[in-house]
C-alpha positions as CSV (number, residue, x, y, z in Angstrom):
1,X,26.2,-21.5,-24.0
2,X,30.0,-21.2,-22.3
3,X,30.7,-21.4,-18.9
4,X,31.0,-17.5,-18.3
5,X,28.2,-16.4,-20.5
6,X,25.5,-19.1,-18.8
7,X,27.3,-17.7,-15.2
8,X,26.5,-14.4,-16.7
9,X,23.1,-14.9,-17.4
10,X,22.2,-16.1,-13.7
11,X,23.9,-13.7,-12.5
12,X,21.2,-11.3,-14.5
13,X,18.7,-13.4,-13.7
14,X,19.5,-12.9,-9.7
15,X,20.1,-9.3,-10.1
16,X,16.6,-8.6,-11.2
17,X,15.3,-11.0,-8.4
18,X,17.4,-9.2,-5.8
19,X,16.3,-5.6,-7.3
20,X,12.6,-6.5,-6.9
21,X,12.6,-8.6,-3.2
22,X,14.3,-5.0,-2.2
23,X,11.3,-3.0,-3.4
24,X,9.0,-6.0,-2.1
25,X,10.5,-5.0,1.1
26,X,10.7,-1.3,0.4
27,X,6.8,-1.5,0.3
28,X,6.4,-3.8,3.2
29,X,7.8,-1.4,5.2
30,X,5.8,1.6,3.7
31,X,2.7,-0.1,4.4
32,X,3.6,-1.2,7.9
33,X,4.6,2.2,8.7
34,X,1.6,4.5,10.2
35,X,3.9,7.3,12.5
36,X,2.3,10.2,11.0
37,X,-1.0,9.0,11.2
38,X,-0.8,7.7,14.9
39,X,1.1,11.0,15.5
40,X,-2.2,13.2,14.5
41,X,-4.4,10.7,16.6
42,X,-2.5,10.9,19.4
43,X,-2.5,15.0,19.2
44,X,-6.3,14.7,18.7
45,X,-6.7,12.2,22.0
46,X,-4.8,14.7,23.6
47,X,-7.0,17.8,22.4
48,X,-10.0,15.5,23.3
49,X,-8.9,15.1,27.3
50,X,-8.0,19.2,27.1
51,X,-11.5,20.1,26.1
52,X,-12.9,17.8,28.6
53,X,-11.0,19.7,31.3
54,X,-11.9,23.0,29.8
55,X,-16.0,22.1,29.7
56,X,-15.5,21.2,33.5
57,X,-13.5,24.2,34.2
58,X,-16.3,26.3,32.3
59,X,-18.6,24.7,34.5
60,X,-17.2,25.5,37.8
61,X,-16.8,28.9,36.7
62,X,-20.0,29.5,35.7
63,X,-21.4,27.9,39.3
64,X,-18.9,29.7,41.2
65,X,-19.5,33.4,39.5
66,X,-23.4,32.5,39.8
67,X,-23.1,31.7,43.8
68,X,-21.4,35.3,44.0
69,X,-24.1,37.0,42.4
70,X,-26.4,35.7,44.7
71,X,-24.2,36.3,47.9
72,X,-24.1,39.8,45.8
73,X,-27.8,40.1,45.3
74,X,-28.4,39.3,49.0
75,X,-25.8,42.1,50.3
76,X,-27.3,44.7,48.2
77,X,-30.7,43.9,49.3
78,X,-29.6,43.8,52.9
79,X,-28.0,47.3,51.7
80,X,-30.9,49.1,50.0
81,X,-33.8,47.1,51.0
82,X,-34.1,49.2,54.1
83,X,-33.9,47.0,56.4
84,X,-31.0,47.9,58.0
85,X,-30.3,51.6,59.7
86,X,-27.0,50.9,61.8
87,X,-24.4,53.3,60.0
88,X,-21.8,51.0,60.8
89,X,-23.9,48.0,59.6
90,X,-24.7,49.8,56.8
91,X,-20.8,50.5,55.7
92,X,-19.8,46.8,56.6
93,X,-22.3,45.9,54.3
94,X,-21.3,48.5,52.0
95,X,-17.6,47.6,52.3
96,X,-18.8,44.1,51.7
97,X,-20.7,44.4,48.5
98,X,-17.5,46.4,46.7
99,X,-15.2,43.3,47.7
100,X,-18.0,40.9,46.3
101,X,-18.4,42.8,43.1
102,X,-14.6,42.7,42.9
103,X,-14.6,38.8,43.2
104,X,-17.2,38.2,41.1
105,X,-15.5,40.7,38.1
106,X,-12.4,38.1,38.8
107,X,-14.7,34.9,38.5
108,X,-16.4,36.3,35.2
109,X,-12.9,37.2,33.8
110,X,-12.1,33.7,34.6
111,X,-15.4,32.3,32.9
112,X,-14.7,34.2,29.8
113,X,-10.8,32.7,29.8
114,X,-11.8,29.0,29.8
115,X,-14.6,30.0,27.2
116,X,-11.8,31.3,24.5
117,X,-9.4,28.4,26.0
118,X,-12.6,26.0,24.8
119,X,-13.0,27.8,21.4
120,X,-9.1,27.9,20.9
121,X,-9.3,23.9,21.1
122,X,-12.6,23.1,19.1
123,X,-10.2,25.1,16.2
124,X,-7.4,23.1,16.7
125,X,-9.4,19.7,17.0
126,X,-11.4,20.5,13.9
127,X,-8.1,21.8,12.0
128,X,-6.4,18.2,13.2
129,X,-9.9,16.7,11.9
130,X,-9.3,17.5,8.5
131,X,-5.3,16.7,9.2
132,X,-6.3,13.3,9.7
133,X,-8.8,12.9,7.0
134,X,-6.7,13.9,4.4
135,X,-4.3,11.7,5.2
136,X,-6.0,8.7,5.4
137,X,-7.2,9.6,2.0
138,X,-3.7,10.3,0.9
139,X,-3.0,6.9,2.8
140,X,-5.6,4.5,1.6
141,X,-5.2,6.0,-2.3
142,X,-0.6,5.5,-1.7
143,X,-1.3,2.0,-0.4
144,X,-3.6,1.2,-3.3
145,X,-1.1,1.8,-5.8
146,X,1.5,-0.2,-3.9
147,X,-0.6,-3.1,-3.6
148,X,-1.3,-3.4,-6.9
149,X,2.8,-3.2,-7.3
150,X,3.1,-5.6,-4.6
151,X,1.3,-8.0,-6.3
152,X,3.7,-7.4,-9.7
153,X,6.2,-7.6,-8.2
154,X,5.2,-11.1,-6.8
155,X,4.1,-12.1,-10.3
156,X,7.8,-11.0,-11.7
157,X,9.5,-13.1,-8.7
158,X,7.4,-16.0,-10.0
159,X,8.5,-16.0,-13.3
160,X,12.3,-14.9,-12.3
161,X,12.4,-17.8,-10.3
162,X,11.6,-20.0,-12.9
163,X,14.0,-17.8,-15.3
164,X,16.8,-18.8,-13.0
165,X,16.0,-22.6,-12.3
166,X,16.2,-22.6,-16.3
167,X,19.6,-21.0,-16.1
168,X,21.1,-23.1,-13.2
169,X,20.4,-25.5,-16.3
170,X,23.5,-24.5,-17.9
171,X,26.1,-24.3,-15.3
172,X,28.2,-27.2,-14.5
173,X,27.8,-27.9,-10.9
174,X,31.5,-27.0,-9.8
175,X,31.1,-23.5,-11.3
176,X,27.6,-23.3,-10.0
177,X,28.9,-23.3,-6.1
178,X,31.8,-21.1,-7.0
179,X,29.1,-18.6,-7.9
180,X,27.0,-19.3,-5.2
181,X,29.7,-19.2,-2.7
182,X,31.1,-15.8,-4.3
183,X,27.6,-14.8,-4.6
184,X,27.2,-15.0,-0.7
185,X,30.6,-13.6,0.0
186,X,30.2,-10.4,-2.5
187,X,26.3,-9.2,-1.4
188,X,25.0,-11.0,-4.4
189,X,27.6,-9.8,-7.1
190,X,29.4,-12.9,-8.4
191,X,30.0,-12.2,-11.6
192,X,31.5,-8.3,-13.0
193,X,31.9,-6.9,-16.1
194,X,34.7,-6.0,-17.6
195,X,34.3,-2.1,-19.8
196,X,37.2,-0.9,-21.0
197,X,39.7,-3.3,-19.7
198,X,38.2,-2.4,-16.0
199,X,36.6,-4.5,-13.5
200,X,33.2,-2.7,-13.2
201,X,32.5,-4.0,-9.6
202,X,35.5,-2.2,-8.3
203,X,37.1,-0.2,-10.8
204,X,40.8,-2.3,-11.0
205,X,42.4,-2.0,-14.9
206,X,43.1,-5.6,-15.9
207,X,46.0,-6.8,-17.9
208,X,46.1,-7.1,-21.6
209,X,47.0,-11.2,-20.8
210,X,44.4,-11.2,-19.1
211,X,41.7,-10.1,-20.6
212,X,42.7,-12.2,-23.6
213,X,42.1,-15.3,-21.4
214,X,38.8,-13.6,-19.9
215,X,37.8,-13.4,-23.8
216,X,38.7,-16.8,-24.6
217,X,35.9,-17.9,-21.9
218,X,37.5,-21.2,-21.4
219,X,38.7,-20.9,-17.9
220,X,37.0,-18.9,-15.3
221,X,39.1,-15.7,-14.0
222,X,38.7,-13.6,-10.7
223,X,39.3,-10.2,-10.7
224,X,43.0,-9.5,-8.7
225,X,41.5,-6.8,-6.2
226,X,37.5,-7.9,-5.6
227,X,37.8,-11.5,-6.2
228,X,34.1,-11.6,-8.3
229,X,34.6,-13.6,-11.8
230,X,34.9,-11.7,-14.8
231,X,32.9,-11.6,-17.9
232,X,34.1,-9.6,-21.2
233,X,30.5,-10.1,-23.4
């Protein structure tokens, strides 16, 4: 195999390697990343603590408009249950069972408010139930398939790894650090193309002269304008 064409072949070689540690770490990130599902749990923690303060506010309501019934109960007995002839004790109590019947209208209006506050939430919490659910369905079934990639994709490095130590085989050392070197310099692109007389890394025409040396593989040639070496096939 010549000098360019074994360069060529690594350079393959580590394409495909670099192409499959990026999904490896596509995936990784996939699977790390559980914002949407720690977003729903955090609105359901949050519904949790609002129904808690609802069922407490439900409760005081419902003590509070029971203690005015009774202070009502006791006024209109004092009122009606004869026991009381005073005309002006009579209208005091009067004027006194109106204002309690007022307060206790405002208490039961209040009652009813935190009861469809309550029922307003269960919806929401059972609506974000099913939110939840579905996506850790939607999660678990996702994270299945990308496991089982994962674990190709570890397989493939394997034997990409060993592809490449079998191709490092066949460069001469001094060429082999160029590439590296280059390699590390150009984000992993040593080696370019050449299709139609252009350098397919950055687009630059290259001369007739020297494309006819790139050809005759002997010597290695960089491409004027991106530096990467150049490989005509």
């Amino acid at each position: 195999m010549g000098r360019l064409s074994a360069l060529h072949r690594l350079q393959q070689v580590d394409g495909e390697i670099s192409r499959r540690r990026i999904r490896g770490e596509q995936i990784s990130a996939i699977l790390a990343n559980s914002t949407e599902l720690l977003s729903v749990q955090q609105s359901l923690d949050g519904n949790h603590n609002l129904l808690e303060v609802a069922r407490v506010s439900i409760r005081e309501a419902e003590y509070a408009a029971q203690a005015q019934r009774e202070k009502l109960e006791q006024t209109e007995n004092s009122l009606y249950g004869g026991l009381v002839s005073n005309p002006k004790e009579l209208q005091d109590l009067q004027l006194e069972a109106e204002s309690l019947k007022r307060h206790l209208q405002t208490l039961e209006d209040r009652q009813l408010e935190v009861l469809l506050e309550q029922e307003e939430l269960q919806e929401q919490r059972q609506s974000m139930t099913q939110q939840l659910a579905g996506l850790q369905t939607r999660r678990a079934t996702e994270h299945a398939a990308l496991f089982s990639e994962q674990a190709q994709l570890d397989i493939e490095l394997d034997n990409l790894q060993a592809e490449r130590e079998a191709a490092t085989v066949s460069v001469a050392a001094a060429d082999l650090v160029r590439y590296e070197a280059l390699s590390r310099k150009l984000s992993g692109l040593a080696v370019a193309s050449l299709h139609e007389g252009t350098c397919t890394a950055c687009g630059l025409t290259i001369t007739p002269s020297m494309q006819q040396v790139i050809r005759g593989g002997a010597d290695l040639v960089n491409c004027p304008q991106c530096g990467r070496i150049l490989y005509a096939g």
